[in-house]
N, C-alpha and C positions, 0 to 999 in steps of 0.2 A: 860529519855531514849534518844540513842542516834541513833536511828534505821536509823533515816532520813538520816546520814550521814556513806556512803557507800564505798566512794571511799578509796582506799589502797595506795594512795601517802606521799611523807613525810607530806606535810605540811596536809593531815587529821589527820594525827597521831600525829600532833604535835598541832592543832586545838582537838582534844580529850584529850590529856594528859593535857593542857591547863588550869589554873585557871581560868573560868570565871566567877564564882561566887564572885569573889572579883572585876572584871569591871563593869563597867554601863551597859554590855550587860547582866550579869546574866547567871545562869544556862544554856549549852548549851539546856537541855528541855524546856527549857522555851522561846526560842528564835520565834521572830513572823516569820508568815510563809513565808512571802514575804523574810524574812534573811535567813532561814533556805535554798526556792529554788536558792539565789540568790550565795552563797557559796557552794552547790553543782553543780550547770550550772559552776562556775568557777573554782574548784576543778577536773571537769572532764574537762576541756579547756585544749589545748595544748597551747592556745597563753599567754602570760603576762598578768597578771590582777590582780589586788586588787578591796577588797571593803573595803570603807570606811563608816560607822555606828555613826549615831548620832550625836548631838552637839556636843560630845567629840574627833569627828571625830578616833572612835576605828579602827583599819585596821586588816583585815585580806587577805591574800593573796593565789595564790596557785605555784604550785611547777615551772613553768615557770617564774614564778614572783624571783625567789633567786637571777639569776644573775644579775639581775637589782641593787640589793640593794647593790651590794658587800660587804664591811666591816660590816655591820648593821647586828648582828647576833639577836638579842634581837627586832626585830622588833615586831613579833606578838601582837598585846592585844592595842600597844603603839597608842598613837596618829599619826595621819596621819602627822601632824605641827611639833610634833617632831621627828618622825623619817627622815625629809626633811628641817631638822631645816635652813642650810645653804643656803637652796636652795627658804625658804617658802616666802621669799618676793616675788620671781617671781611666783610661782604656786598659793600664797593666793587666788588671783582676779579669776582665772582659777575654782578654790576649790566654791569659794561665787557664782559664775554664776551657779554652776551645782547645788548647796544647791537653789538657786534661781529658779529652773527648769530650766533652758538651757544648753543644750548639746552645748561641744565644741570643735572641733576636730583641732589639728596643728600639723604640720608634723617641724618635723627637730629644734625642740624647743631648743634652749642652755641652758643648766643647769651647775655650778661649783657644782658638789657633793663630798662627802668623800667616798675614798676608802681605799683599804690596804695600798699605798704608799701616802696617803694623797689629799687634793684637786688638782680636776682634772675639765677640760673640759669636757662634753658628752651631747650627741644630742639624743633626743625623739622625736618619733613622738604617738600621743595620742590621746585618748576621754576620755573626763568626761564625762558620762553621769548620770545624776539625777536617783535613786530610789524610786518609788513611792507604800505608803502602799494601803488596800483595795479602802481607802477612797479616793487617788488619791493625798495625802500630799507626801512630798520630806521627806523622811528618811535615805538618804545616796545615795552614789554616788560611780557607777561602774568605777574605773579607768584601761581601756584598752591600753595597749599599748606596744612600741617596739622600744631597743634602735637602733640608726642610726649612731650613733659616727663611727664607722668605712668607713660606705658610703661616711655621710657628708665629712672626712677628705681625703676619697680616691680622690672623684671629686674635694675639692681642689686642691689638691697636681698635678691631673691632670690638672686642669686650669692654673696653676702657671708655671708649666714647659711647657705647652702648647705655653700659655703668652709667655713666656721666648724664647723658640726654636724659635718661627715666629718674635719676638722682634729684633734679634741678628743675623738672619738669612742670613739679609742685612748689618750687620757692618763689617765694615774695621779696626779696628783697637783697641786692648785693653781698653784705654778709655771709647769707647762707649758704648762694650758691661758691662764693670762695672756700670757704668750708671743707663744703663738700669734693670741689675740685681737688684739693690741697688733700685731704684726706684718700681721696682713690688713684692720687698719684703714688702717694710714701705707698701703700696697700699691694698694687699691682706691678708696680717695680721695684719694689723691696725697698727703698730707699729709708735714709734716716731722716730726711727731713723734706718739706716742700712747703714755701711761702710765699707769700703777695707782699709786693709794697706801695706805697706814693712816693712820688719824688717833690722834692720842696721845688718850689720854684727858681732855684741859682742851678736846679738840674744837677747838684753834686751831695747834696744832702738829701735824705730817703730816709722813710720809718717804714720798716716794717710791721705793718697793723695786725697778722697774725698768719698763724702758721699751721701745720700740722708735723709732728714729729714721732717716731719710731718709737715704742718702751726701750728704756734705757738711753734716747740721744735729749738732749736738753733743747725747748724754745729759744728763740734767737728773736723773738721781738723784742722791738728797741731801735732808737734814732742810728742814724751809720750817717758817713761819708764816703760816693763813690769811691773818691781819690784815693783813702787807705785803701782799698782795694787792687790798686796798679793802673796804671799807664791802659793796658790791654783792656781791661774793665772799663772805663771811661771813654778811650776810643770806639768801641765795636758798640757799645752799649748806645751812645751819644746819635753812633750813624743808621740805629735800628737794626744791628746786627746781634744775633747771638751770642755768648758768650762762653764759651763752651773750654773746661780744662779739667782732666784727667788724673793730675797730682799736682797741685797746686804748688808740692815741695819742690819738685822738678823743675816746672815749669813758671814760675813766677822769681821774681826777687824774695832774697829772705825776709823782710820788712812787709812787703805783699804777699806773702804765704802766710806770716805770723798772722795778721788781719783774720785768713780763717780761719788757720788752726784755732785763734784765741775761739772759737763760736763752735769748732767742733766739726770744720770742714774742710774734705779733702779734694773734693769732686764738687764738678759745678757745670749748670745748666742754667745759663739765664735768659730768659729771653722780656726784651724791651716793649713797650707801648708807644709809640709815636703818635702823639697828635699835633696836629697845625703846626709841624716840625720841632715839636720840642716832646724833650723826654719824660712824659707823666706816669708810670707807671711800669714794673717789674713782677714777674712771677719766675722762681729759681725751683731747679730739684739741687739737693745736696746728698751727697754720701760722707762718710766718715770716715771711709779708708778710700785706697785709688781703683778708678773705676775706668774701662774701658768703653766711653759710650756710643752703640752703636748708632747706625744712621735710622733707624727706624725708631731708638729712645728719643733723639733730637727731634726726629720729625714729629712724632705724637706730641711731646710736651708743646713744640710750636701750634699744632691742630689744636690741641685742650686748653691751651691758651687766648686764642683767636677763637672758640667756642665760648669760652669760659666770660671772654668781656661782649661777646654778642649776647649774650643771656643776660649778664648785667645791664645793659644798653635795654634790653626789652623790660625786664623787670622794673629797672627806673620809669620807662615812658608807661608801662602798664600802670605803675604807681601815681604818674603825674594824671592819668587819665581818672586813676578813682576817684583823688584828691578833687578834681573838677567836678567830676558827679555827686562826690559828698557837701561841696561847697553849691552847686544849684540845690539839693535836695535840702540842704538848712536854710538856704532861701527861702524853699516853697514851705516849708515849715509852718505849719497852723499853731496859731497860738496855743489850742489845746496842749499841743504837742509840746512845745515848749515849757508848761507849766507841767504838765506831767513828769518831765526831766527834771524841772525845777526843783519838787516834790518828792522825787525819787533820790536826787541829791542829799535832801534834807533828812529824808531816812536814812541812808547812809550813814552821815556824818550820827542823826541820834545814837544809828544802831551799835558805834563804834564804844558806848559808854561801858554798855557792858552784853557778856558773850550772850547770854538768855533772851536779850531785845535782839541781839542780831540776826537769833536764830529764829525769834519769833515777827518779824519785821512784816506787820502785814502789809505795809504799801509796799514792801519790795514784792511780795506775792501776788498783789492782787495786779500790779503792773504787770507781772511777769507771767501772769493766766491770762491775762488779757493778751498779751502779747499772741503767747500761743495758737491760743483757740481761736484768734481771729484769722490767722494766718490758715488753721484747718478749715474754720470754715469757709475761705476763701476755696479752696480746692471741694469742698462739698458744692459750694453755691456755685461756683464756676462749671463743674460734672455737670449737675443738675440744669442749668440752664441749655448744654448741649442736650441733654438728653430729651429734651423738649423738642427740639428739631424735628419734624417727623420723615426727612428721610435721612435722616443720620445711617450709616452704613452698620454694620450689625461690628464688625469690630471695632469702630468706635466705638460703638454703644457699648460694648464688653469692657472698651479698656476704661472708660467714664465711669462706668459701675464697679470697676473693680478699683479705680481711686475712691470713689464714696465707702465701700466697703472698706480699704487698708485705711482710712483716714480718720473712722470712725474707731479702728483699733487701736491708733497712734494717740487720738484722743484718750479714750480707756486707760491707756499705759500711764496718758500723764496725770489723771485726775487718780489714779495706781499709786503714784510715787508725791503726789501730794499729800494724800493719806497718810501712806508709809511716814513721811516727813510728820508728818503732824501728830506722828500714834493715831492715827484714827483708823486705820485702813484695818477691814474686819478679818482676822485671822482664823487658820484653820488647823491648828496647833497637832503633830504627833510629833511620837518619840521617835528617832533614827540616831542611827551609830554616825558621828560630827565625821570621823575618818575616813566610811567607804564613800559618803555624799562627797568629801573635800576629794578624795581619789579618782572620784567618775569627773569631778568637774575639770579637774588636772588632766584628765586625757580631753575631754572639751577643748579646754585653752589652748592646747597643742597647738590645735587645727582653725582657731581664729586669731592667736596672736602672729602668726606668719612664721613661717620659716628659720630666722634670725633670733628670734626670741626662744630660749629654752626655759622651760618651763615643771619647775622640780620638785615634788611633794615629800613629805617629813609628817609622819606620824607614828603616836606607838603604836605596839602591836597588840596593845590589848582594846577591846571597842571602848568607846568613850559617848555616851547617847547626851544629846540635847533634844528639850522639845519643843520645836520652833513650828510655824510653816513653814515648810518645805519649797513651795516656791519661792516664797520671800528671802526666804535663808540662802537659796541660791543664786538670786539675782542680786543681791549685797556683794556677795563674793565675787562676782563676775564684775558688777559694775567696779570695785574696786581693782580687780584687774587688766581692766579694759584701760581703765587710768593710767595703771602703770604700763601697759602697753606704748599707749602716747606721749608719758613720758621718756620712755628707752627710743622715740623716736625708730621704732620696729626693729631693734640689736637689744640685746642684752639678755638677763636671766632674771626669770620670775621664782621666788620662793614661797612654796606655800607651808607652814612650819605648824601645828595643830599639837597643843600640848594640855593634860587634863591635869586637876585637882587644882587649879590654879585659884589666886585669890582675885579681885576686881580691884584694881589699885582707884583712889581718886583723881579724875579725869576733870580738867576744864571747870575746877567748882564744883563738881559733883561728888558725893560721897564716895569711900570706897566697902567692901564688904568680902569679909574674910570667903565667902563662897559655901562648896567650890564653885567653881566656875571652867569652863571651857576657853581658852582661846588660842584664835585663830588669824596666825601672822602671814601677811603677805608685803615679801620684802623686793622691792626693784632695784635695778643697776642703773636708773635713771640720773635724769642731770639736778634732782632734789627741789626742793620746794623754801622759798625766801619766806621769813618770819612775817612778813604783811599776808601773803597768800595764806600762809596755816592759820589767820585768823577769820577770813570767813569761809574758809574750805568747805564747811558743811553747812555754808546760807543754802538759801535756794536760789536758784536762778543763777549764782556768782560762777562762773565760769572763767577760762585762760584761754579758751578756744577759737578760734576762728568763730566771724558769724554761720551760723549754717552745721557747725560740727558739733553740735552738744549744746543741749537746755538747761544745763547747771543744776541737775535733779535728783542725777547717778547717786555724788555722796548722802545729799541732804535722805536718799529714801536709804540709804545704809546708817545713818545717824538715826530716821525714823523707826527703821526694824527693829534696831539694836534695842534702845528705849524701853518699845512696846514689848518685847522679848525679854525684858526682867533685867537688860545688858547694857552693855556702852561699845564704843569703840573711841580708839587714842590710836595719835598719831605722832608720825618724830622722821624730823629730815634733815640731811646735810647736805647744804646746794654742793652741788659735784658728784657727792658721793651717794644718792639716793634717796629712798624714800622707804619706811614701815608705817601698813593700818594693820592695828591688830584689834579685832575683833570677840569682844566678850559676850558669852553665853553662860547661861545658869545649865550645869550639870544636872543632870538626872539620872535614877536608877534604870536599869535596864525593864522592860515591858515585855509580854509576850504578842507575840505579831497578829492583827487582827485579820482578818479575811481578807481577800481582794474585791476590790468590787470591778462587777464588767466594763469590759470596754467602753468609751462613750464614743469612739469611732462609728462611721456608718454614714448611711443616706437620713433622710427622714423620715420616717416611721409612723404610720398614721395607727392607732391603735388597731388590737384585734378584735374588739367591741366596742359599741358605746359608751364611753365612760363620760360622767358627768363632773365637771370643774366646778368648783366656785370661785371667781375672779375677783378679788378683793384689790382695790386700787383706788383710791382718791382722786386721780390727777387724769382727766378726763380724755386727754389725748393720750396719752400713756396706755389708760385704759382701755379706748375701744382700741388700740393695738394689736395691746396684750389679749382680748374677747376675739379679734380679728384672726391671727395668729392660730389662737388653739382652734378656732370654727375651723380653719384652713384645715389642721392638723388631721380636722376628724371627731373632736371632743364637742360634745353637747355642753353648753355653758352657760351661765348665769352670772349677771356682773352687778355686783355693791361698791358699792364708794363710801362707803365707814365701815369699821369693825360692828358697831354695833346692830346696823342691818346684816351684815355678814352671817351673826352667830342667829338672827330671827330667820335665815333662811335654812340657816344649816340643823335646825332643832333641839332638842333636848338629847337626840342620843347620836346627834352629826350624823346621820345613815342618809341624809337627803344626798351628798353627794360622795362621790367614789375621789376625790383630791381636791387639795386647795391652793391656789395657785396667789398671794400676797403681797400685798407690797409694805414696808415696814414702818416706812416713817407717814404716817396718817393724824392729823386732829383725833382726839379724844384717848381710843385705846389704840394701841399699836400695834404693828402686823406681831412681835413674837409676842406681847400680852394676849393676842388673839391665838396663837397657835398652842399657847397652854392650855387655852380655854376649850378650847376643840381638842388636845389629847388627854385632859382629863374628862371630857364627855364621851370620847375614844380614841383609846390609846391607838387602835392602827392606820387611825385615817391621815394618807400622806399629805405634810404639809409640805408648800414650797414658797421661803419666803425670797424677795427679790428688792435688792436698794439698791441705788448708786452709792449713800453713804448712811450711815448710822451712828450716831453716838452709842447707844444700847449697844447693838452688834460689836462695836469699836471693842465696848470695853468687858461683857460678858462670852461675846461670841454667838455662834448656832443655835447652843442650847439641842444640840442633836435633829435639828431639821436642814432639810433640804435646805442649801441657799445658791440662789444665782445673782451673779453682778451686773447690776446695769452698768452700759447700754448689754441687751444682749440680741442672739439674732435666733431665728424660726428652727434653724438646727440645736442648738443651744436648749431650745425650750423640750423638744421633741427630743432630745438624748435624754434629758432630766426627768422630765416624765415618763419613758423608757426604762430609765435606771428605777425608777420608784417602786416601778410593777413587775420587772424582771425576777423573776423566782429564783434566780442563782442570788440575789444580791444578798450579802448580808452585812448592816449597820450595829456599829456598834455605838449605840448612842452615849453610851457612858462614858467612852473616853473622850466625849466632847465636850462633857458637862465640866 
């Protein structure tokens, strides 16, 4: 009897009509009952599902189950093994876990199955789960499930042109963006290889101008003939149709298959260029063994293709568009202008005699400050004119005054790294362990070199101290790695390598000196550095950058630190394979640690008494500023414009005022000739000297006084003079001396 079995679907009706009396399962009356309920629960299921019965693994299914199977019309009755004959190496292990009791569920599984047009791709996601009779034994296994082939191929194809749009978004110029297409094709579909071509003009001959290939499959650029490639090739190619074959061994003549094999190909996806009916150009994926390619492979490569030469289309016409604006803009060209390039040329060419003139090239610098600064001040004088407006709206006014404010920091940085360049810039020298500072900066870089880039540090275990500043010491390093950043085009690996007792080899001309010495290697994966570029690498202003991306300032203030720090830094690169700066520093003994001094964080601080300044500053706008400033602050002041009235107000035992507030470089005697003069009249009167630059400063330092940098701003002053009087603070002047 067949009572049990109720539902009115094909596949019960085709489960009834059914011989099972000649399978291992037997008369469908006779079927145990844990089979009987387990075929009806799935017979009335809307979702996909078979079961599979026995050591013979019998299958039966129910009517949502058909389209899974496609071509398999004779499936019922069959073994589970065989009706997934193709597929049963990957599902066996899956099949033995659930025969074993464990349930096992994966989403987005890849199977090659048979269908009506042959093997194909397609993505399941499933459970096995184990069936168990009264007695709690495994007798078959419910297989649940749901193809995904369309999802999985949707969310590639959106990943890949995703990829692709953000890839290309930034290129300038055909080239790159083939490249890069070529590169996240082989990437995202495994493939061994993916290329661009031209086609010559008789339309049968083609070079492939470049490629991208797999590790381990070999470049195939190089002149071709369609024709060696067959009959098929030529035809479909010619009519603007794809080209598309599987096994080339199979399916081509032997003579026309040898063509790929000779290059290393099995599989092919080509798709043609038609312009004004003729065949201009070709982009191909290739595999190396035989590949089943599905219809969602063919169709992206066709989209990434038709993406790929619309970008190039734009990038040209954006290019033809600069070209024209570069060509009025030398037009309007002022003679000045011209003669400055003139000029700049001509240092050039001197500077090339030899490496000391080229580093020392003052037209390329004084062009190159002018460049600069005229450009900030244009954003200062630009702010400043809005802010004249009187009903300018209050957040304009903030965001004007906060370009005057960043602009005048951008300025600071760079007259910073001119210094640094020049050994001028005035240092504030302690001792620090070279490996925890290289370790804190190495978790830094993590988080601004991107994602892509790894970033790996190498030190020994024992400390190793240098006594540098500390700021400066760190922005050397950085900006060195920032380089290599842009060279690795944001992929690759950063090495930071820190090794002590080393000797100072000779560099570029320069001596070398047994030491020791500290140095500190930073090695990239980049595309490396051609023999013309590693000779003014460390000008100033020389740049590879886009306009707009970099002032050419990074090395030349890493060249400057290194100098003024007793050090050098060398360089060594092999286009393709990289780039190493390795950085020398003069070793030191270990120190014992000096105090901290307080926070300079905070608002601004108006003192907690009157306290009396003496303003020492020459430069008359400067000065009522700087007199301006502290009245704001709070401080009762007095203001000299020479040292030598300075020291007539401050007396014979300096007690006239409670701090002095200096500026350094003055006619006659000089802000620190002055601040000796006053600590030997008394030792604890706070001095605070203040320059944009100093030769003295440059090359003695502090001498144990307060120093602030011009430009500086009302907070700046107000933390400084805070830290002076702050009774937790403690200075230790001597390790400045």
């Amino acid at each position: 009897m067949t009572d049990w079995l109720q539902d009115n679907g094909e596949m019960a009706e085709q489960i009834r009509r059914h011989d099972w009396a000649s399978t291992p399962l037997g008369p469908l009356q006779n079927w145990p009952d844990v089979l009987k309920t387990t075929v009806s629960l799935s017979l009335a299921s809307h979702f996909p599902q078979a079961i599979v019965w026995g050591p013979e693994l019998i299958t039966l299914f129910n009517d949502a189950f058909l389209p899974i199977l496609g071509a398999k019309p004779n499936a019922l009755g069959r073994p589970f093994s065989k009706i997934w004959e193709e597929a049963w190496s990957e599902i066996s292990p899956i099949a033995d876990a659930a025969y074993a009791g464990q349930a096992t569920y994966i989403e987005n599984f890849a199977l090659t199955i048979e269908r009506g047009s042959g093997p194909e791709q397609a993505f399941f996601t499933f459970c096995y789960s184990p069936i168990r009779d009264s007695l709690g034994n495994v007798v078959g296994m419910l297989d649940t499930v749901t193809e995904t082939t369309q999802t999985v191929f949707l969310n590639q194809r959106l990943a890949v042109l995703e990829a692709l749009g953000n890839a290309v978004a930034s290129a300038t110029d055909a080239q790159a963006i083939l490249a890069i297409t070529t590169r996240l094709m082989v990437e995202h579909l495994q493939l061994s290889n993916c290329a661009y071509a031209d086609m010559d003009a008789d339309e049968d001959g083609f070079t492939i101008r470049g490629d991208w290939a797999a590790p381990g499959s070999p470049s195939i650029v190089g002149h071709y003939r369609l024709r060696d490639f067959g009959e098929k090739a030529v035809t479909l190619l010619r009519a603007g149709e794809p080209l598309i074959i599987h096994d080339n061994r199979s399916e081509l003549a032997p003579e026309e298959s040898a063509t790929f094999q000779a290059i290393g190909i099995t599989a092919t996806i080509c798709v043609p260029l038609i312009k004004q009916g003729r065949l201009t150009a070709l982009m191909a994926v290739h595999d190396n063994v035989p590949r089943v390619w599905s219809r969602f492979e063919q169709s992206l490569l066709s989209e990434v293709t038709e993406r790929c030469w619309a970008h190039i289309e734009r990038v040209r016409a954006d290019a033809n568009v600069r070209e024209g604006l570069l060509a009025l803009a030398e037009l309007n060209a002022t003679l000045e202008q011209r003669v400055e390039e003139r000029s700049l040329r001509l240092a050039e060419t001197e500077s090339a005699l030899r490496q000391s003139q080229k580093l020392e090239a003052i037209g390329q610098l004084t062009g190159g400050v002018a460049h600069d600064f005229n450009n900030l001040l244009t954003i200062i004088r630009s702010s400043v004119d809005f802010l004249r407006q009187p009903n300018l709206p209050q957040e304009r006014r903030q965001r004007y005054m906060r370009a005057v404010s960043d602009t005048v920091e951008r300025a600071s940085r760079l007259t910073s790294q001119l210094l640094a360049f020049a050994r001028r810039q005035p240092l504030n020298p302690q001792v620090v362990d070279a490996g925890e500072r290289l370790a804190n900066i190495g978790e830094m870089l993590e988080s601004v070199t991107g994602a892509q880039i790894h970033v790996s540090v190498e030190r020994p275990d024992q400390p190793c101290y240098i006594r540098v500043d500390l700021s400066q010491f760190e922005t050397a390093v950085i900006n060195i790695a920032l380089n290599a950043r842009d060279a690795m085009n944001g992929q690759g690996l950063l090495k930071l390598r820190l090794e002590c007792d080393k000797p100072l080899p000779a560099i570029r001309g320069h001596g070398g000196a047994s030491g020791p010495f500290v140095s500190i290697a930073l090695t990239d994966t980049g595309g490396g550095i051609d023999a013309h570029t590693l000779e003014h690498i460390f000008e100033p202003f020389f740049t590879t950058k886009d306009v707009g991306k970099g002032t050419g300032l990074g090395l030349s203030q890493v060249f400057g630190f290194a100098k003024q720090s007793g050090g050098n830094v060398d360089v060594s690169s092999l286009v393709g394979h990289g780039t190493e700066f390795t950085l020398y520093l003069p070793q030191v003994p270990a120190v014992a640690p000096q105090a901290s001094e307080t926070s300079d964080e905070g608002e601004l601080q108006a003192p907690h008494e009157k306290r009396r300044v003496l303003v020492v500053e020459d430069n008359l706008d400067v000065g009522r500023f700087a007199n301006q400033i502290l009245q704001d602050l709070g401080y009762d002041t007095t203001w000299a414009t020479n040292a030598e009235e300075a020291l007539k107000l401050a007396g014979e035992d300096a007690r006239a005022f409670d701090a002095v507030f200096s500026d350094v470089v003055m006619p006659g005697i000089t802000g620190v000739a002055l601040a000796r003069e006053l600590r030997r009249r008394r030792p604890d009167l706070p001095v605070i000297l203040t320059s944009g630059y100093s030769e003295e400063l440059a090359r003695y330092g502090h001498e144990g006084f307060e120093f602030l940098a011009k430009p500086y701003s009302a907070d700046q002053v107000s933390r400084i003079l805070g830290k002076t009087w702050a009774p937790s603070v403690v200075v230790d002047t001597g390790a400045l001396e």
